[in-house]
MDTraj code that builds the backbone (N, CA, C; nanometers):
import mdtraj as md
import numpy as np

residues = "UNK UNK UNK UNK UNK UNK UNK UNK UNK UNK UNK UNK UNK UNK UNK UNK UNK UNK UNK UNK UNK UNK UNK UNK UNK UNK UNK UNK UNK UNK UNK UNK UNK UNK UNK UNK UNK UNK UNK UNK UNK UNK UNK UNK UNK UNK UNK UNK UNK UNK UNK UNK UNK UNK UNK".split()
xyz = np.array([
    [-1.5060, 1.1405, -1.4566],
    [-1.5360, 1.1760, -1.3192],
    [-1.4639, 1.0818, -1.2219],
    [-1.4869, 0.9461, -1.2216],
    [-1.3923, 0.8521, -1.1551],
    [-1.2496, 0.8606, -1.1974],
    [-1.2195, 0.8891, -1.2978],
    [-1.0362, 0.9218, -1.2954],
    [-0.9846, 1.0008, -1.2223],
    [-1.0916, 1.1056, -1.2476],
    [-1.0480, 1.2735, -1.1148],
    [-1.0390, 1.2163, -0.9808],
    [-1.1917, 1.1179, -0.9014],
    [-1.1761, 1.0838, -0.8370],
    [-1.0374, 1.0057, -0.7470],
    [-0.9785, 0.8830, -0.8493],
    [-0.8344, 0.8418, -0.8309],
    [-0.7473, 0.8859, -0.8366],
    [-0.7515, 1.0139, -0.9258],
    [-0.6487, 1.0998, -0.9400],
    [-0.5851, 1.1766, -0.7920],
    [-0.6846, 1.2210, -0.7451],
    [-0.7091, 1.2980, -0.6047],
    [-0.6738, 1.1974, -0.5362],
    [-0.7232, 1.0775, -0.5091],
    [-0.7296, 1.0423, -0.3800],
    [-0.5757, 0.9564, -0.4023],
    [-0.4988, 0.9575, -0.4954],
    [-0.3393, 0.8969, -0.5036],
    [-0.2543, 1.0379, -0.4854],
    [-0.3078, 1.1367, -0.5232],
    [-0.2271, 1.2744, -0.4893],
    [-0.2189, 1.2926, -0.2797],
    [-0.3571, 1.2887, -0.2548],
    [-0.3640, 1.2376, -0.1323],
    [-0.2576, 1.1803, -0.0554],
    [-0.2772, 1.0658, -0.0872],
    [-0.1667, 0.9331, -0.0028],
    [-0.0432, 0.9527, -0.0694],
    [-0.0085, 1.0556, -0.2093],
    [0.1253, 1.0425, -0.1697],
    [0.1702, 1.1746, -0.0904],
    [0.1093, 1.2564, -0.0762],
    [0.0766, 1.3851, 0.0778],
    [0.1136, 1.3443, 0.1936],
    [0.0054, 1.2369, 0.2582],
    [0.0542, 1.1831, 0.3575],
    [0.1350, 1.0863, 0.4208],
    [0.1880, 1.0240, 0.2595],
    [0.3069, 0.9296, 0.3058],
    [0.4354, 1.0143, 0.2472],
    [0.4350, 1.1134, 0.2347],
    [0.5423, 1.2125, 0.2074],
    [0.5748, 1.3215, 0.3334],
    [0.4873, 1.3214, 0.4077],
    [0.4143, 1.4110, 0.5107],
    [0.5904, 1.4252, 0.6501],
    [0.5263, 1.3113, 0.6877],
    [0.6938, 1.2768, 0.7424],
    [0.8150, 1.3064, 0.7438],
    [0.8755, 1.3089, 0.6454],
    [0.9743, 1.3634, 0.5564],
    [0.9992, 1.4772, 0.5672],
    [0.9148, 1.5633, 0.4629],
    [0.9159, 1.6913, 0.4421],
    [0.8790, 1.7893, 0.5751],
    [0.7740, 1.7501, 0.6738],
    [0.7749, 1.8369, 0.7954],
    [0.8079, 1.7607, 0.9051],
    [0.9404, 1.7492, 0.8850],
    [1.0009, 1.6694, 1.0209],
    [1.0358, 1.7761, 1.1152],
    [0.9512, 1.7662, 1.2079],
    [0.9600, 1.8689, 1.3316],
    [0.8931, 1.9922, 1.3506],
    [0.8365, 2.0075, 1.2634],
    [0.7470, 2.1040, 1.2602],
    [0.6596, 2.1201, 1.3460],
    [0.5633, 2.2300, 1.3463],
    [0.4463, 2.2608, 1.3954],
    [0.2934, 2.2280, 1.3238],
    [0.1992, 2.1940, 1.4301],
    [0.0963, 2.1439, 1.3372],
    [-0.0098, 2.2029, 1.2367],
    [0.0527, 2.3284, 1.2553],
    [0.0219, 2.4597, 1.1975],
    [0.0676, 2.4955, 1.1061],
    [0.2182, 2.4546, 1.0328],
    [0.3283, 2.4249, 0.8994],
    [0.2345, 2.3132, 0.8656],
    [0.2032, 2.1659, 0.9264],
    [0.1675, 2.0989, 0.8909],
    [0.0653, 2.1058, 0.7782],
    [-0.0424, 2.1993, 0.8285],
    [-0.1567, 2.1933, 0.7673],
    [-0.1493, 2.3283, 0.6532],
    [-0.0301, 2.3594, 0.6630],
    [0.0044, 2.4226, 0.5365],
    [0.0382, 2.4021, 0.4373],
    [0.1524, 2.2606, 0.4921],
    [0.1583, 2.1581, 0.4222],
    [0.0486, 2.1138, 0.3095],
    [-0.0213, 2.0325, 0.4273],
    [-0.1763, 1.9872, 0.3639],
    [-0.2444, 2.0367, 0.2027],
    [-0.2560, 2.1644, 0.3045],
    [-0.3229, 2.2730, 0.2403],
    [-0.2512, 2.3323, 0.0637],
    [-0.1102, 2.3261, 0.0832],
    [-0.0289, 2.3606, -0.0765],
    [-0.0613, 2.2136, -0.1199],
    [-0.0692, 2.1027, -0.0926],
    [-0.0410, 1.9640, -0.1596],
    [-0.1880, 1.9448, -0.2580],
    [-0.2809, 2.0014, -0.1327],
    [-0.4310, 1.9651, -0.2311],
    [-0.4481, 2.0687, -0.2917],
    [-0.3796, 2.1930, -0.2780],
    [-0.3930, 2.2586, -0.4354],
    [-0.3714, 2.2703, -0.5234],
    [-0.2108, 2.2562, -0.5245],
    [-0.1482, 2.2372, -0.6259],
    [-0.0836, 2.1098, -0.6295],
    [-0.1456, 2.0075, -0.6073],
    [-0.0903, 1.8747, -0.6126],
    [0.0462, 1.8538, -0.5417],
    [0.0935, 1.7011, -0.5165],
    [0.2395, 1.6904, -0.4363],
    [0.3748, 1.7609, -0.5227],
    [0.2978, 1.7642, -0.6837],
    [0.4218, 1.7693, -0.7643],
    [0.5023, 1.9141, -0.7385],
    [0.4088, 1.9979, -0.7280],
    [0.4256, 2.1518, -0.6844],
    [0.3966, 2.2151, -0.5640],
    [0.3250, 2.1634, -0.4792],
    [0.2945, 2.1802, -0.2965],
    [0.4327, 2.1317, -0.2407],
    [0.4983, 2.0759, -0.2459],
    [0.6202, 2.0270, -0.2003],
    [0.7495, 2.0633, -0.2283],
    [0.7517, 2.1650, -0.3339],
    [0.8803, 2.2175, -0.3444],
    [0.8359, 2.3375, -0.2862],
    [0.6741, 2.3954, -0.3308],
    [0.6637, 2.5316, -0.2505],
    [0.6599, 2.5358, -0.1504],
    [0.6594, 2.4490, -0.0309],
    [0.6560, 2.4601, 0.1008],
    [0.7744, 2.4265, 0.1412],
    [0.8850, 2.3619, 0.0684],
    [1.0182, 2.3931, 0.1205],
    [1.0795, 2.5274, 0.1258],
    [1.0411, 2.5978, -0.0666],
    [1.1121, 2.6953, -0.0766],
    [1.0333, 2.8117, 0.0441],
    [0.8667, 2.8290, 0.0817],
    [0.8504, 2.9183, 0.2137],
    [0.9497, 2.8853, 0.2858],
    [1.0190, 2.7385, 0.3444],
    [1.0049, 2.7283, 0.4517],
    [1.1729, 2.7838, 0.4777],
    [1.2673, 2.8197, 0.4059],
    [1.3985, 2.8426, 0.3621],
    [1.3692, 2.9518, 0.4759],
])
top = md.Topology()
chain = top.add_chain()
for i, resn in enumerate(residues, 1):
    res = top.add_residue(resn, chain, resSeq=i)
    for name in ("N", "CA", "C"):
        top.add_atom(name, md.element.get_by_symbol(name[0]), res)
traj = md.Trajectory(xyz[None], top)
C-alpha cells in the first residue's frame, strides 16, 4: 500500500516538473489535459499521448 503510495506521488512530481516543457504555451485547458493523461496512464505514456493529440 505505501509503495503505491510513492509510486504515485513520484509519477506526480515528475508531471509537474515535466509540465513546463511539454505545454509550453498552451492553454490551461491543454494543461489539465495534460494533468489528466499523466495520472492515468502515468508520465511514461500520458506524455507521448498528449504530444501525439497535440500534432
Amino acid at each position: 500500500m505505501i509503495d503505491m503510495l510513492i509510486i504515485e506521488i513520484i509519477s506526480y512530481l515528475i508531471t509537474l516538473l515535466a509540465m513546463p516543457f511539454v505545454t509550453r504555451g498552451d492553454s490551461w485547458m491543454l494543461k489539465a489535459l495534460y494533468l489528466g493523461l499523466c495520472s492515468f496512464f502515468t508520465p511514461i505514456i500520458g506524455i507521448p499521448l498528449y504530444k501525439h493529440l497535440m500534432k
